[in-house]
Residue, then its C-alpha position, 0 to 999 in steps of 0.5 A: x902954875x897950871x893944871x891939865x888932865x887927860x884921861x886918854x882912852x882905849x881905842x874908840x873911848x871918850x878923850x877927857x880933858x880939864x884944865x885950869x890956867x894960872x896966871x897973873x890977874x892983869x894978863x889979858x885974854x880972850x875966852x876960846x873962839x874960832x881961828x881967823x880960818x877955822x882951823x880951831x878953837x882956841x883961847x888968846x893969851x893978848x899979851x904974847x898971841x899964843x894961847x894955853x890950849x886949843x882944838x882943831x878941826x882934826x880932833x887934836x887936843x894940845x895943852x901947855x903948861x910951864x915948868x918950873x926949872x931954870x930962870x926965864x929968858x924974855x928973850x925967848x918964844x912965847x910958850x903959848x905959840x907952841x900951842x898955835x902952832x901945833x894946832x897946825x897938825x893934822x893928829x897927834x902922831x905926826x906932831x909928837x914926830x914933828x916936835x922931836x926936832x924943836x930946838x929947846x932953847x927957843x923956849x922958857x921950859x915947858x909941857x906940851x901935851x897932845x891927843x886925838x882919837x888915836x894916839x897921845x903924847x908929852x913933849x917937854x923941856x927944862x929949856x935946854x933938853x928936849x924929851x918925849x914921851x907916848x901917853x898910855x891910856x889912863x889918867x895923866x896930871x900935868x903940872x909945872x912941878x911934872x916930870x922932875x920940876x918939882x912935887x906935884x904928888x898932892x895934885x895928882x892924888x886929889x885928882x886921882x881920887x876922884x877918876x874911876x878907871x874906864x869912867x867918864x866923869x861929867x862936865x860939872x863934875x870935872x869942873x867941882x875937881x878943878x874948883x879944889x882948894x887947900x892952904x898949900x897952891x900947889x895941893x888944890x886945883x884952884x889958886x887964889x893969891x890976890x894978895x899978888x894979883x895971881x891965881x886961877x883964870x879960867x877953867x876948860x873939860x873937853x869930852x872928846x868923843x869919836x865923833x864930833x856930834x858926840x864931843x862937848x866942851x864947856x869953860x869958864x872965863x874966871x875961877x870955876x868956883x866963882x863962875x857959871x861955866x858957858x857951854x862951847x859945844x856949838x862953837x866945838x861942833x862947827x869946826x868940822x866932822x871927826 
């Protein structure tokens, strides 16, 4: 499980973005730093050396989450390279190009999602079909249950009930909606299954302004109802003048 949101704007507005990455507790993982180049900002899944999200010094967002369709091949590609990958990209128009040519069965299933100041995109496979699609302005909930992977309703009518059209909520109060919880995992935004060894692993908001003096990010490298969040504005603002 996984939980990203975007609120993508009209042109010129704040990009917003939170999400919660749900993974087995043991997993290692480094929080978000800057890239052995500069190029971005990123969390490091340690295991596979990808990552679940990541900004570049262009102000491209990418996200992945998996979907839940079809066994998983270990053979295949680590999702998380997508993401590295992507970052690559100079904006969101020439990536959601690029993807079109990915082959989908380098990959378990997945979404990806993409934006910058002026445009935003899904690409997302069941493992062996690739789709595309552009994100219209407006509040988009991508789940491993979206686009036909299962039922994500209750996910998306929580976070949908605290989003006002045109709003901009604040850091803390995305990071209150990503703290969510409710007997049924797949209805809250926090996970706990102890009991398993999985859950909820961190929290990311990203206020993606038009300029990078006006942009902000904070995370948390736990639960966001455990955990004070750290600020990455000073890390988001060193990779470069949007």
């Amino acid at each position: 499980m996984c939980t990203l949101v975007l609120v993508v704007p009209e042109a010129g507005g704040v990009l917003q973005v939170a999400a919660n990455r749900d993974e087995f507790l043991a997993r290692p993982a480094d929080p978000p730093a800057r890239s052995a180049d500069g190029r971005w900002l990123a969390p490091r899944d340690r295991q596979a050396g990808g990552t679940w999200l990541g900004i570049n010094a262009a102000g491209l967002f990418v996200g992945v989450t998996n979907r839940s369709a079809g066994p998983r091949d270990t053979s295949r590609r680590s999702r998380g390279l997508l993401v590295t990958d992507a970052l690559a990209s100079d904006d969101a128009s020439a990536l959601h190009r690029r993807l079109a040519t990915l082959d989908p069965s380098a990959y378990n299933g997945f979404h990806l999602a993409y934006a910058d100041g002026t445009c935003a995109g899904l690409t997302w496979s069941d493992g062996s079909v690739l789709r595309q699609e552009r994100l219209e302005p407006g509040l988009h909930v991508i789940t491993e249950q979206s686009r036909g992977a299962g039922d994500d309703g209750a996910r998306h009518r929580l976070v949908a009930s605290r989003v006002t059209a045109g709003g901009v909520l604040g850091t803390e109060a995305w990071l209150a909606l990503l703290s969510e919880h409710d007997p049924d995992p797949r209805a809250g935004t926090c996970v706990h299954a102890d009991a398993v060894g999985y859950g909820t692993r961190s929290a990311f908001v990203l206020h993606r302004a038009a300029s990078v003096d006006r942009s902000t990010c904070a995370w948390t490298e736990s639960r966001p109802c455990t955990t004070a969040a750290r600020d990455g504005t000073p890390l988001l603002r060193d990779l470069g003048r949007w």
